[in-house]
N, C-alpha and C positions, 0 to 999 in steps of 0.2 A: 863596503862593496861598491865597484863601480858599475853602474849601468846607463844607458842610454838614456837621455830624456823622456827619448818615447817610450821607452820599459816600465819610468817613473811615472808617466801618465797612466798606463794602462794598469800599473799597480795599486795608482788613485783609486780609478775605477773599479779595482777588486776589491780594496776597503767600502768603499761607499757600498758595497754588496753585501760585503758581511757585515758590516752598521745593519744593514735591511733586515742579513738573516737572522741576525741576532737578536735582535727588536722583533721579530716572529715568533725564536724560542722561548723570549722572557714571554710572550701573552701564551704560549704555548705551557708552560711550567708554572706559571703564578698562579694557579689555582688547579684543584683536584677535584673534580663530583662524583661522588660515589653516593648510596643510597644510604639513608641515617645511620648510623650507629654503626657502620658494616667500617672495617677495618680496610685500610687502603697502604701498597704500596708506595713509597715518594717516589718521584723522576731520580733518572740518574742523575742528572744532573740540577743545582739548587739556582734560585733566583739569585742569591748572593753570587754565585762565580758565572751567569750569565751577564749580568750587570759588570763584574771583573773585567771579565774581556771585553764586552762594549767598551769599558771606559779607556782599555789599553786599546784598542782599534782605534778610537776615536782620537787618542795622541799622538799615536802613529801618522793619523791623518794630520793632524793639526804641524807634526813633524817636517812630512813631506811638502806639505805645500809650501812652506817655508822655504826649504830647501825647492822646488821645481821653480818659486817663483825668484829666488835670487836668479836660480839659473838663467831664469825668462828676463831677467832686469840687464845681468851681464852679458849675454849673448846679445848678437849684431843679425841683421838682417839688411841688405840692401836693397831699397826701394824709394822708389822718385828720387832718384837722384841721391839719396843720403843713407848712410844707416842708422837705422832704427830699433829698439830696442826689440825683444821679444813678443814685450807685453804691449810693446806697440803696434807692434807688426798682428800679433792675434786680434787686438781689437779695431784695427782698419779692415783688417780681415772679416769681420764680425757685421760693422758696419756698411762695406762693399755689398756683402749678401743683403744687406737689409733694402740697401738702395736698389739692387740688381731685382729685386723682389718688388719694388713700384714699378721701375722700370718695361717688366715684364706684363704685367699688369697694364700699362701703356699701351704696348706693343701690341699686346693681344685685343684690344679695346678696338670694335668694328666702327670704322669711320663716321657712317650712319646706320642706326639699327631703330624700326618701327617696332613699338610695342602696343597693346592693346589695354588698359585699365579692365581688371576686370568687374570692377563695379559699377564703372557709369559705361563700360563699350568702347569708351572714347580712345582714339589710334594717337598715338605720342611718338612724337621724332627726338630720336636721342642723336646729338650732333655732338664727335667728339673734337675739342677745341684745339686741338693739338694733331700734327701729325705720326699716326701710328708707325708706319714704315720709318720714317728718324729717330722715332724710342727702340724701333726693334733694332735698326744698326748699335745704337748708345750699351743697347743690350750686349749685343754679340761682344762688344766691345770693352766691356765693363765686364763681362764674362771669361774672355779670355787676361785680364788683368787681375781677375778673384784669381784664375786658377795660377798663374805665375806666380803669387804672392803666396798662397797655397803651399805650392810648392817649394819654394824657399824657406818656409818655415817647416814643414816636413824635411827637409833639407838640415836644418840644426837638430829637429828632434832625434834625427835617426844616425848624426854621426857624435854630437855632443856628450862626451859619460861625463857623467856629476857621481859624486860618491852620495851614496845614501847608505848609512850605518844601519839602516832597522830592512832592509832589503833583504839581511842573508837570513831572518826568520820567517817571511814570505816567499823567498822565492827559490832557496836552497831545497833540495830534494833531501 
């Protein structure tokens, strides 16, 4: 079945859910207390075929991302000047935020700020070494550059179809 990238990511994410739920019914069903001797119904369902489909979920994953990250290998993104693979393009991505995230920190950082110790009393001048108003432009600027790359890569997830064969038992009605 073919589906979008982005179909294949968000189908990621529904497995990695039922990994979750699953691993909640097996601690749910592995044991039974009832009061000594008194006879006990079992679960409908057994630890044996809760374990089953974990392990069949978890190949299916192991599947998919195989398959989402070729995709991510072979598709092109254009950025700075060149194109860039997928997975390249996700982890500058990844990295931009991370920078954009001192940056801001920067930005935000009061030129001078007096603080008070509060054990000796003593007033402390905190003097920042750097110009905040130039980290907040770097910001705006580095911010509107996350979001274009962003977007370009939103851009292949949402037109790109990869065939994924285990799809038409998840996502078929």
């Amino acid at each position: 079945m073919k589906i979008t990238l982005a179909q294949a990511i968000n189908l990621l994410s529904s497995l990695h859910k039922k990994v979750g739920e699953l691993q909640g019914e097996f601690f749910n069903v592995h044991v039974i207390e009832v009061p000594k001797g008194e006879t006990y119904t079992p679960y409908e369902i057994t630890v044996e075929a809760v374990l089953q489909q974990l392990s069949e979920v978890q190949r299916d994953i192991l599947e998919l991302k195989e398959i989402i990250q070729q995709a991510n290998l072979s598709n092109l993104v254009e950025w700075d000047g060149s194109s860039i693979s997928m997975i390249r393009a996700i982890e500058t991505a990844k990295q931009l935020r991370e920078r954009l995230d001192l940056l801001k920190t920067l930005a935000n950082t009061k030129k001078r700020e007096y603080n008070v110790h509060h054990h000796s009393g003593a007033i402390m001048e905190q003097i920042a070494l750097f110009d905040p108003a130039e980290f907040k432009k770097k910001a705006d600027k580095l911010t509107r550059q996350v979001e274009l790359l962003s977007s370009r890569i939103d851009k292949v997830n949402y037109t790109v179809e990869i065939e994924v064969p285990l799809a038409n038992k998840y996502l078929e009605a």
